[in-house]
C-alpha positions in Angstrom: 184.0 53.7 151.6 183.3 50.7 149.6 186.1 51.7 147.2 188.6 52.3 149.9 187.8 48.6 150.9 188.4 47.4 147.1 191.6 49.8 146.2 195.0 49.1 148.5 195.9 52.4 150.5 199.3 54.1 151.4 200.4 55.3 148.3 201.6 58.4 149.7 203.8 56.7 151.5 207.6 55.3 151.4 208.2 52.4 153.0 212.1 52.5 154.3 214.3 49.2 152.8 215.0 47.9 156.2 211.1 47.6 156.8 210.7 45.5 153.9 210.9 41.3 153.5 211.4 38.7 151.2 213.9 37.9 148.6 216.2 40.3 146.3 216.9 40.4 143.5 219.5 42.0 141.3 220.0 45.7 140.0 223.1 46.8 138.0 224.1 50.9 138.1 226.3 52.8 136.6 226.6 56.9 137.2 227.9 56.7 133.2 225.2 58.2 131.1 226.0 57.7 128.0 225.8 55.2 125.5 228.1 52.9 125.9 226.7 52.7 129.7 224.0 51.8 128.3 225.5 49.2 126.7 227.6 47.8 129.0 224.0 47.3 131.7 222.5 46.1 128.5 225.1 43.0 128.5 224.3 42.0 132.5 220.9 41.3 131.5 220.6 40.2 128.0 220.8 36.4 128.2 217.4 35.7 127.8 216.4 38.3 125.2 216.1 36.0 122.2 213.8 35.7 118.6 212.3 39.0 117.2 213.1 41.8 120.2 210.9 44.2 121.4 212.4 47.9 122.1 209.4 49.3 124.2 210.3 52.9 124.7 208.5 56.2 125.3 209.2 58.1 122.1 207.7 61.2 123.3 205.8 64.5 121.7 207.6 66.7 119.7 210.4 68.1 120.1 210.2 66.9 123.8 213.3 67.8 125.4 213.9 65.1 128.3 213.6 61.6 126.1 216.1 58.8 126.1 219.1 60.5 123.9 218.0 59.2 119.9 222.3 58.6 119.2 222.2 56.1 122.6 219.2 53.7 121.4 220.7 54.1 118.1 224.4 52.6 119.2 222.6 50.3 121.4 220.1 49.0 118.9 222.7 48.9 115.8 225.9 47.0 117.7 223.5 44.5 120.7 219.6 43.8 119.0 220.4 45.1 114.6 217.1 43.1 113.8 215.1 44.3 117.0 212.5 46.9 116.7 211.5 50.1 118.7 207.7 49.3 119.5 204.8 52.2 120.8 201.2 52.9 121.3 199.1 54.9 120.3 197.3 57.7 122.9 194.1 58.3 125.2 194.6 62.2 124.7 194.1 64.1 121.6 197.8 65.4 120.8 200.5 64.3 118.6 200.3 60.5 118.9 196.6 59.7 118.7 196.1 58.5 115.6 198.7 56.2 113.7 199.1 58.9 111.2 200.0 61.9 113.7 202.6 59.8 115.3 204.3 58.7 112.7 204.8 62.5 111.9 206.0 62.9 115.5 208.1 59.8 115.2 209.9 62.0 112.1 210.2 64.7 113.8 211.6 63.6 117.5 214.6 61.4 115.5 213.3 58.2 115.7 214.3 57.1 112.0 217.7 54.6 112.2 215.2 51.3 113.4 211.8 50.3 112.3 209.3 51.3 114.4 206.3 49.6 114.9 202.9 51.3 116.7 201.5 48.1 117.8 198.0 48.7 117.5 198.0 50.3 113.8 195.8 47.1 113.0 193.7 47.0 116.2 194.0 45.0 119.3 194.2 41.5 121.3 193.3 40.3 125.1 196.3 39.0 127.3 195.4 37.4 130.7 196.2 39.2 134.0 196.7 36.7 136.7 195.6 37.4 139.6 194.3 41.2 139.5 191.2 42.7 141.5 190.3 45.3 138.6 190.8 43.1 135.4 190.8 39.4 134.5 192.6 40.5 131.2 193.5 44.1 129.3 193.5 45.0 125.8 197.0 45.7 124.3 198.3 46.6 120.5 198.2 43.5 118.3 201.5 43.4 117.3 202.9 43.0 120.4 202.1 38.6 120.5 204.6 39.2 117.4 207.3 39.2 119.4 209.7 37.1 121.1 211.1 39.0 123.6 210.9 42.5 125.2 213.4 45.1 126.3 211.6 47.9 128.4 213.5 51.1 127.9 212.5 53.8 130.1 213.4 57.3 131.0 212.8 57.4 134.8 211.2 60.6 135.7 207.6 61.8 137.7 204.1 61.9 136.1 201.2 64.4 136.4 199.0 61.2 137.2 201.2 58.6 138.2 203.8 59.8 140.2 206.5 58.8 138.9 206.8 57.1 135.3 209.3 54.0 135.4 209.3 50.2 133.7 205.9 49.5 135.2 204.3 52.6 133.5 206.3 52.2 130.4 204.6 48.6 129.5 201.4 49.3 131.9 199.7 52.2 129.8 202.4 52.1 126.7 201.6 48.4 126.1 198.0 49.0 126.3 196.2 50.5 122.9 195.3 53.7 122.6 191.5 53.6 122.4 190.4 50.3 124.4 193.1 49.2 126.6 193.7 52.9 128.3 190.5 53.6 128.4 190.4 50.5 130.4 192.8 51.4 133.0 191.8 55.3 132.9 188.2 56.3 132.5 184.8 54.6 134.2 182.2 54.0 131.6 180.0 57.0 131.2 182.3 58.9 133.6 184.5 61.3 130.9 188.4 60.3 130.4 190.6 60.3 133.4 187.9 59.7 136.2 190.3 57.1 137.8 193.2 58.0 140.0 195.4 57.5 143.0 195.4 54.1 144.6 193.0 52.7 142.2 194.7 54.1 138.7 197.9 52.5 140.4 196.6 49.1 140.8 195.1 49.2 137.1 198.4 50.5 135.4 200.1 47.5 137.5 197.8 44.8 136.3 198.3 46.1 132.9 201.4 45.5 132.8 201.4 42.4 134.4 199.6 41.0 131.4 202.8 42.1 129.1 205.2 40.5 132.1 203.3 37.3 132.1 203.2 37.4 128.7 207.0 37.2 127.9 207.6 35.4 131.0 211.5 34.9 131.6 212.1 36.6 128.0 211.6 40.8 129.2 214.2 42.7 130.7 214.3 46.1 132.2 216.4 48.6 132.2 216.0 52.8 133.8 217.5 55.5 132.4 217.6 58.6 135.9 218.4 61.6 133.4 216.6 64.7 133.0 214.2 63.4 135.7 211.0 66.4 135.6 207.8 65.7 137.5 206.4 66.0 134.4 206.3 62.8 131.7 207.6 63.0 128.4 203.5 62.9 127.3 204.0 66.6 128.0 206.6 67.9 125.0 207.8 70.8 125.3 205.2 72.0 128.3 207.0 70.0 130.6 208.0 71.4 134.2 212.0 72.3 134.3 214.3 69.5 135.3 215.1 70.3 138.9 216.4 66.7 140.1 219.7 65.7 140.0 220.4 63.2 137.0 221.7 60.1 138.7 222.8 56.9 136.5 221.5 54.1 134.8 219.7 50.6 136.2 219.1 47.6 134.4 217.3 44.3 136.0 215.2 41.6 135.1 213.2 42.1 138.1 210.6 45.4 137.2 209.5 45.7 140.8 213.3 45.9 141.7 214.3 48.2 139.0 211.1 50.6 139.9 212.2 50.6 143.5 215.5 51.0 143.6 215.2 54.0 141.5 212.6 55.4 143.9 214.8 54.6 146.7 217.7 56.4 144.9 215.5 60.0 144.4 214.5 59.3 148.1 218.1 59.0 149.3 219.3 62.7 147.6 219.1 65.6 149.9 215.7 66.8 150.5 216.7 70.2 148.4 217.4 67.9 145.3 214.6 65.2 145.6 211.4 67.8 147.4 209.8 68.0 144.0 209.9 65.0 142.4 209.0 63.3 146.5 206.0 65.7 146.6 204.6 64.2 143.3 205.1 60.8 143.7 203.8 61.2 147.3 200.2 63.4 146.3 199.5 61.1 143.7 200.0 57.9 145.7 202.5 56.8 143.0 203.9 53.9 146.1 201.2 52.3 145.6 202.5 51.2 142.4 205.5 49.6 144.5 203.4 47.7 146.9 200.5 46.5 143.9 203.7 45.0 141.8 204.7 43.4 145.5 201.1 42.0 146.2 200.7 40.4 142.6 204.2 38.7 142.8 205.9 40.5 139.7 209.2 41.0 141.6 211.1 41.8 145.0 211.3 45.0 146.6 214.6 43.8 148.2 217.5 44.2 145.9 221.1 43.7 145.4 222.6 47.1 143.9 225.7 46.2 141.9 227.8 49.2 140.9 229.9 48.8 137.6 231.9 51.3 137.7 233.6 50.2 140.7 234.6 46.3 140.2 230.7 45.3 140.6 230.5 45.4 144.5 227.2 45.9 146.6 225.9 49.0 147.2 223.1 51.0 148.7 220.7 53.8 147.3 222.7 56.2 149.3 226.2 55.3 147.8 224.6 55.8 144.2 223.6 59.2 145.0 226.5 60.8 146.8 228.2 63.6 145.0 225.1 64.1 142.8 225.6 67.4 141.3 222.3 69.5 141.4 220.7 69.8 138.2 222.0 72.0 135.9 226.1 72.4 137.6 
């Protein structure tokens, strides 16, 4: 009981947009998967991406078949941010990334060769501040990252075996954090064996986590979702991953990660229930909402939103509108 008192509950719940207050903020969509829709949400948000840039991106285990498109980042990278650099962590599990050596192999292998990438914590760690947080006064995240200006968080939307669902906030949350402290922080309780933390609680710590790296860049970190190939597994799982059954939908771009994170929730919960049940069921069983509602309580964004479609002279639209005449996966 006493931990059900500390960690937030409801996590296995959605909470409809009409039941939800405060201010928006903006989201940009386009249905054009490609790169040069990637460019042109890029552009809306930009402005405030200055100095040495950050590309924080989940660069996956071999051969993984459902990662960001490698010719995409490349255009992106080569005609928007030439001097910015692809950034990573290193991870908690024992596989192809663990140590700085293995996943610069796996780097090689998965394409990741037309930018310099750097694996942040190749020369240990540093403390950032989390403001505010119940779990953590401040988390333990790869070195290199204060060597940066700015940060673009570049994610491939899709559900996690732990999480729920994988978006910005896990991108930065546990891909910020270094691979031997920092997730350990967030995963394990001391004396306990790795992954002995989950549900509401594991929420709440990835969320803190990566309010240390919002906080950290402030007004300078953008965010942007890429809804494409969308398994309930993450890309952490390679080639093992569960077959894509969700429709792929678009990309979002904001500099709001709350916003972002929700309104692609919002979009998986507005397909029809044959297209969304698997990817609904895992969010839902592993309270992956609560991330939503942790980002809301800490003030690192709205859930309210203004959806702006691009490919139809920029007006206002809802989750449902992005979603209709989603082709089932695979047709």
């Amino acid at each position: 009981m006493e931990q059900e008192k500390k960690a937030g509950l409801g996590g296995e719940h959605y909470i409809p947009y009409e039941e939800r207050k405060g201010n928006e903020s903006i989201v940009y969509f386009t249905r054009d998967l490609s790169a040069e829709g990637l460019i042109r949400l890029y552009e809306k948000i930009k402005e405030n991406l200055t100095g040495r840039v950050a590309v924080k991106l989940h660069t996956g285990e071999q051969h993984g078949p459902n990662i960001i498109p490698r010719p995409w980042v490349k255009e992106l990278m080569e005609k928007e941010i030439p001097n910015a650099a692809i950034v990573e962590t290193n991870t908690y599990y024992d596989g192809d990334r663990y140590t700085t050596e293995e996943h610069r192999k796996t780097l090689e292998v998965n394409g990741w060769t037309f930018a310099p990438v750097d694996i942040m914590d190749e020369e240990g760690t540093t403390m950032l501040p989390v403001k505010g947080g119940k779990w953590f006064t401040e988390m333990s995240v790869g070195s290199h990252e204060t060597q940066y200006d700015s940060m673009l968080v570049l994610t491939h939307f899709k559900g996690h075996t732990m999480g729920g669902f994988g978006g910005s906030n896990k991108n930065i949350g546990i891909g910020c954090a270094d691979g031997r402290i920092g997730k350990a922080m967030i995963h394990t309780y001391p004396g306990k064996g790795q992954w002995s933390i989950a549900e509401e609680e594991f929420m709440e710590r990835m969320t803190e986590s990566a309010k240390a790296t919002v906080d950290y860049f402030g007004r300078h970190i953008a965010f942007i979702n890429v809804m494409r190939n969308m398994s309930v597994s993450c890309d952490c799982e390679g080639v093992n991953a569960q077959p894509v059954v969700t429709p792929n939908v678009g990309i979002l771009a904001s500099l709001d990660i709350l916003a972002i994170d929700q309104a692609s929730v919002d979009m998986v919960y507005a397909m029809k229930e044959e297209d969304h049940h698997d990817l609904v069921e895992r969010m839902e069983s592993r309270h992956g909402l609560r991330q939503l509602t942790y980002m809301k309580e800490l003030g690192m964004g709205n859930d309210r939103y203004v959806l702006i479609d691009m490919d139809h002279g920029e007006k206002r639209i809802d989750a449902r509108e992005a979603v209709a005449g989603v082709k089932p996966f695979g047709k």
